[in-house]
N, C-alpha and C positions, 0 to 999 in steps of 0.2 A: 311267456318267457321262462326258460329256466334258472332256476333261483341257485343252482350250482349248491344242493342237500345233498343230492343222490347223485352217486357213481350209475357212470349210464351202461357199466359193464355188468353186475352185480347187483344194484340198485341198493349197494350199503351206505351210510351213512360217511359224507367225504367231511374233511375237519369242519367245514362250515355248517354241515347237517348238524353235526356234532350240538353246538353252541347254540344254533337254531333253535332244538329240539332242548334243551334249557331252560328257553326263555318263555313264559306265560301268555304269549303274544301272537298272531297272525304271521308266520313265516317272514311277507313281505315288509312286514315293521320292523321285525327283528332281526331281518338282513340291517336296513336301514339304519337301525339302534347301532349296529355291529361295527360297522364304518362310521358313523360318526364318531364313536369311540375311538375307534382307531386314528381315525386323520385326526384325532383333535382340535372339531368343532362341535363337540358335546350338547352346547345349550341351544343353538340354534338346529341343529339337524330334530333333538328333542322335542322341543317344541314344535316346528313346523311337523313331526312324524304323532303328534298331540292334538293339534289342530283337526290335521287331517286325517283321525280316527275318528270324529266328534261329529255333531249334529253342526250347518253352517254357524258360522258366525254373523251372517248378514242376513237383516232383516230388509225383507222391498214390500212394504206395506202398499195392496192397488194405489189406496187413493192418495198416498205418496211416494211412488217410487222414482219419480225422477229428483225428488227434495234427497228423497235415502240414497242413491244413486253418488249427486251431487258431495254429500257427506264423506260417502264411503272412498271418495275418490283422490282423500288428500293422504291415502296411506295406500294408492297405488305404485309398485315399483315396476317399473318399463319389463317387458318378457317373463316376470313370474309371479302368477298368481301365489305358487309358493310361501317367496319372500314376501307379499303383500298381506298374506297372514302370518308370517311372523312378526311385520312391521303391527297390526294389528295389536294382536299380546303385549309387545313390547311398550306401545305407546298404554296400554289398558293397566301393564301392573308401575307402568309413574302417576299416574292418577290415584288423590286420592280421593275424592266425589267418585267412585265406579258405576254407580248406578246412573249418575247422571252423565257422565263422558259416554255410555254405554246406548243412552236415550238421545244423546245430541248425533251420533252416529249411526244409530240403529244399529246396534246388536245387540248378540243375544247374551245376557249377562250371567246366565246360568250356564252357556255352552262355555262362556270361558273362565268361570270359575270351577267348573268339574273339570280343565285343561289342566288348571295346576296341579292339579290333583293327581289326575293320569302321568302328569312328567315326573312326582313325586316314585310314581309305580315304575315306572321305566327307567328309573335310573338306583331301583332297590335291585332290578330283575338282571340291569347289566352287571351290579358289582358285584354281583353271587356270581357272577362267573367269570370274576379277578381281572376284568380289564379294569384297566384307571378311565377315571373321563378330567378330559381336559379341553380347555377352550382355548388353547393357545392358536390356533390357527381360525377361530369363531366370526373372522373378520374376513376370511377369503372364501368369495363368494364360490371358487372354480371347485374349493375344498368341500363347501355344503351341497352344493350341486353334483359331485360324484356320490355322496355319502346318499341324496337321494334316489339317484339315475339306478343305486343299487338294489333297490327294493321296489321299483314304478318298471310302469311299460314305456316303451317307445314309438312314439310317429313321427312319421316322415315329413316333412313340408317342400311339395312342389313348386316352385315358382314359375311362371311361363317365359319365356323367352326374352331377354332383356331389350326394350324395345328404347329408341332413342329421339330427343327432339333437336333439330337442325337450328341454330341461332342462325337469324334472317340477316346477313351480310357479313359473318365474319368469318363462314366457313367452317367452322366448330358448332359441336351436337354436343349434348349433357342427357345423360341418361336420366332413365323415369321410371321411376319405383313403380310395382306394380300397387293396386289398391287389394285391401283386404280380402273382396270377392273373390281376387284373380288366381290366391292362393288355394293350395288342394293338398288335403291333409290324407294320408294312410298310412292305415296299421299294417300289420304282418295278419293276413286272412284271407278269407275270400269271399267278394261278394257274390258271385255265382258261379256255376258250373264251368265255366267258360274258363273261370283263370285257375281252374286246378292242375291247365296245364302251362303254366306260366312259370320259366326261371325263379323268377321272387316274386309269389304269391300274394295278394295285398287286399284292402276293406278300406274303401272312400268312409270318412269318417269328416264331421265339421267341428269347429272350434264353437263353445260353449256360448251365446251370448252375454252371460256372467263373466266370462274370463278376462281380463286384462288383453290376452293377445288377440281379442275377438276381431280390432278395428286396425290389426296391425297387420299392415304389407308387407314389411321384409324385417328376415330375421336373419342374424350375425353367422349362423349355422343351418346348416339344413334339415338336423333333428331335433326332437322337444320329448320331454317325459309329461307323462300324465297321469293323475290319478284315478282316474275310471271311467267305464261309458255310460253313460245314461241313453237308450233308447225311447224316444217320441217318434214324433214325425219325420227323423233322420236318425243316426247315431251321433251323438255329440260326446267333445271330449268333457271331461271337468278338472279345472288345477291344473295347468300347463306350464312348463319353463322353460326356457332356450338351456341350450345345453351344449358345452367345451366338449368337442371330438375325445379330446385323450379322456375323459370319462366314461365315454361308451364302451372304447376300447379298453380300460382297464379294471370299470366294473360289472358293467350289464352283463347278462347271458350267461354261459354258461362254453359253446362250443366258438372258439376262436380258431379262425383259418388265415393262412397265409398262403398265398398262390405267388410260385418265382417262375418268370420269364428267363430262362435261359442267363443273358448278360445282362439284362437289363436292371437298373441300378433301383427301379423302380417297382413294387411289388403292392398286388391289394391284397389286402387283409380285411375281414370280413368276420362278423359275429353271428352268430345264430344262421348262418347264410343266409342274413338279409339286408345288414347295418354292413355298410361297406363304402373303405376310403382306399383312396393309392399316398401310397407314404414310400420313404426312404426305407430301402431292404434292413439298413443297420436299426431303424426305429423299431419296424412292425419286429423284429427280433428283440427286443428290448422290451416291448411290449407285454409281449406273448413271454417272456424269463418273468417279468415280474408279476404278474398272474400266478405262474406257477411258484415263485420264491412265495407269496402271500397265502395260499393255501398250503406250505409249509409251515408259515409261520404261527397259522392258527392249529397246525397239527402241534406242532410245542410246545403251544399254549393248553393245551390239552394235558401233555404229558408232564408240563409244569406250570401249576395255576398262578407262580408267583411269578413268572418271567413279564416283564414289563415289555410290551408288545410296542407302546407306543413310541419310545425312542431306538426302536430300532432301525438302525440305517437304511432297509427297505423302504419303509413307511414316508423316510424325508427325501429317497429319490422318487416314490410315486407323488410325494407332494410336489418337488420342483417340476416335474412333468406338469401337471394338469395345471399350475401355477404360469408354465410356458405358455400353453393355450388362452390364455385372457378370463376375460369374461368373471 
C-alpha cells in the first residue's frame, strides 16, 4: 500500500510525508497516530496503534490452552480483533490486583505495562507537531476504524454464491450463511506466474486461527484491514477488522480512480486499482474533493503549526460520511 509520503511525480515529500517524517515512529503508526488525531478518537486509535506495536498480550499455555482460550474470550468483540485489544487494556487499567486480573486471564503483564508507556510516547511525538488530540468522537467505532484502515493493509473476503433452503410446504426459502471454511480471503499480490497477467492481481491468504474472525462466515462488508502476515504452512492474516466502505475510500491508498460511463448516473471508483465499489457519480466526486481538501489541510498545517486542524469543517463532513456507513 501506498502510504501517500511521496509525490509519485518527484518523489518529494507530500504534506503527509511531511508530518510522517517528524514522528519517531514506523511510517504506518504514524499515518495511524495522524488520523486518529485528527478525527478525534485519540485514545482509542492510541492505544489499539500501542498494542499493536507490542509483543501479544495473550498467553495459550499447551497444557491450558483451551481454559486460556475460554478466559480470553469474555473480551472478544464480534469482527475485530483490533477492538478486542483495546477492550483488553481498557478492562486491565480498571483493575486494581493487575497482576492477578492478568493471571486469571492469561496475559502478559509486562506486554501491557510497557503499552502505557508507549501511548505516553506517542502522544509526546503527536503534540510536537501541534495537532490537538481529542476523544470527542472515541465512541465511534466507523471513526476508529478509518483512523486504522489508514496505516494497515487491506483483504478482500470472498463469499461463494448465496445458496438457499426451501421451507417444506410453504413455498418460501431463507437464505444460508456460508460457514467459515467457505470464505476466501485475498491480498493485493500474486501467488504465481499465472496471475501476473490478471486485471487485479491477488494472494489467497487465510484468517489467523487466533483471530476472532477465524470461525466467522459472513461479514457486513466485503473488506477487512490487517496487521500483518505470518507465513507457516499457509500465509495467515494476524489482527483483522471489518471495515465501513467510505473508510477505504477516504483513507487507504494512496491512487484514487474514478471511471464515468457516459450518462450513466452510476460510476466505479476504485483505489490502488484494486479496492473497488460502484457508487453514485455525485458521491465518488465528493469523495475524491475531500482526499484532496485533506492533503491541503495538512499542507496548512505545516505552514501554520497553530491552526487547529481538528475543527475544521472538512474533518466533520468526513466524519458524517463514514458515520453514514454504519458499523
Amino acid at each position: 500500500m501506498d502510504i501517500q509520503a511521496l509525490s509519485s511525480k518527484d518523489r518529494s515529500l507530500l504534506p503527509l510525508g511531511y508530518h510522517l517524517a517528524s514522528l519517531p515512529v514506523d511510517v504506518r503508526v504514524g499515518k495511524t497516530l495522524i488520523y486518529g488525531a485528527i478525527f478525534k478518537c485519540w485514545e482509542p486509535v492510541c492505544t489499539i496503534a500501542a498494542l499493536s506495536s507490542s509483543r501479544s498480550v495473550f498467553l495459550s499455555p499447551p497444557s491450558k490452552r483451551e481454559e486460556a482460550r475460554q478466559a480470553q474470550k469474555t473480551f472478544h468483540v464480534r469482527g475485530s480483533d483490533h477492538l478486542t485489544l483495546l477492550n483488553v487494556y481498557r478492562s486491565f487499567v480498571k483493575e486494581r490486583d493487575r497482576r492477578r486480573f492478568c493471571a486469571q486471564h492469561f496475559l502478559r503483564h509486562e506486554t501491557l505495562i510497557s503499552v502505557r508507556v508507549m501511548i505516553k510516547q506517542f502522544e509526546r511525538a503527536i503534540r510536537q507537531l501541534g495537532i490537538e488530540l481529542s476523544n470527542e468522537n472515541s465512541h465511534k467505532l466507523p471513526m476508529i476504524k478509518a483512523a486504522l484502515c489508514a496505516g494497515l493493509n487491506v483483504v478482500k473476503a470472498v463469499a461463494p454464491e448465496q445458496r438457499y433452503q426451501h421451507l417444506q410446504g410453504t413455498g418460501n426459502a431463507i437464505a444460508i450463511d456460508p460457514s467459515a471454511r467457505e470464505i476466501r480471503f485475498f491480498c493485493k499480490g500474486y501467488d504465481d506466474e499465472e496471475d501476473r497477467n490478471d486485471s487485479i492481481p491477488r494472494q489467497r491468504v487465510f484468517m489467523h486461527p487466533s483471530s476472532v474472525n477465524f470461525q466467522e462466515g459472513k461479514f457486513p462488508y466485503q473488506y477487512l484491514i490487517y496487521q500483518e502476515k505470518v507465513k507457516t504452512s499457509k500465509i495467515f492474516l494476524r489482527s483483522t477488522s471489518t471495515l465501513p466502505p467510505y473508510a477505504l475510500l477516504l483513507c487507504w491508498g494512496s491512487e484514487l480512480e474514478v471511471k464515468y460511463d457516459g450518462e450513466n448516473t452510476m460510476v466505479e471508483i476504485s483505489v490502488e486499482k484494486w479496492i473497488r465499489f460502484e457508487t453514485p457519480a455525485r458521491v465518488a466526486a465528493i469523495v475524491k474533493e475531500l482526499r484532496i481538501l485533506l492533503s491541503e489541510l495538512l499542507r496548512r498545517k505545516i505552514a501554520n503549526p497553530r491552526l487547529n486542524i481538528g475543527n475544521s469543517p472538512l474533518i466533520t463532513a468526513m466524519s458524517k460520511l463514514l458515520m453514514a456507513s454504519g458499523m
